[in-house]
N, C-alpha and C positions, 0 to 999 in steps of 0.2 A: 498531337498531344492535347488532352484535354484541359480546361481550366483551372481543373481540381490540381492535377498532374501537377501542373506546370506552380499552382499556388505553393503545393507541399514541397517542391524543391525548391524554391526560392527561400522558404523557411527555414529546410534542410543546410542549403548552401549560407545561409545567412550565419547559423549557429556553428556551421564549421569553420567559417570565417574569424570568428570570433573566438573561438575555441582553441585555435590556429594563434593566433596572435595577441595572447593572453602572455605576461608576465611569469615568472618563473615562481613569485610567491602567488598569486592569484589561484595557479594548478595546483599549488597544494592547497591551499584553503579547498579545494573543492573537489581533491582528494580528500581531507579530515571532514568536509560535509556529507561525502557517500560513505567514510567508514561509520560516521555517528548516524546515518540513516539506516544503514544496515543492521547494527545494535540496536537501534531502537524497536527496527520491525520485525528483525528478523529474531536474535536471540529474546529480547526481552518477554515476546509474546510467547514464547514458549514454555517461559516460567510463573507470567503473569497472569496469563488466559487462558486458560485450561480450557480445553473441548468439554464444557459442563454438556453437553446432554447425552454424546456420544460414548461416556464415564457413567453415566448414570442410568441411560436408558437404551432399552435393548430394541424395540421396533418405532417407526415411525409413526406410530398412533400412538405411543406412548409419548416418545415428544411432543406431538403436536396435541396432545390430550394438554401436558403438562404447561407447554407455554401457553395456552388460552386461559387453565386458568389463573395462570403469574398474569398475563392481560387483564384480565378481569379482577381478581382480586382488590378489592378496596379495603384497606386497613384504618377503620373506623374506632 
């Protein structure tokens, strides 16, 4: 086994160790941390961030027309 191998399961078995013998309120907390990480990234971005260019513009030259000149633009 190689170095790397053998590094990534030490890591591996380290976090299962500890995962393992975690507290019964601890697992929820960290149950309520991946439901609010999933809300976050999962639904919020779909109401909050819109695929602006794929809404707006039909070929890739159009995008990339568009965002050089939002790059460029200086609002003097």
């Amino acid at each position: 086994m190689t170095q790397t191998m053998s590094t990534i399961l030490n890591v591996f078995k380290f976090y299962k160790e500890g995962f393992q013998n975690m507290s019964k309120n601890s697992k929820k907390l960290w149950v309520i941390i991946l439901i609010k990480l999933i809300i976050m990234f999962g639904v919020l971005k779909i109401f909050f961030f819109p695929n602006y260019l794929n809404t707006r513009f039909n070929t890739d030259e159009e995008k990339i027309e568009h965002i050089s000149k939002e790059l460029t633009n200086t609002n003097q």
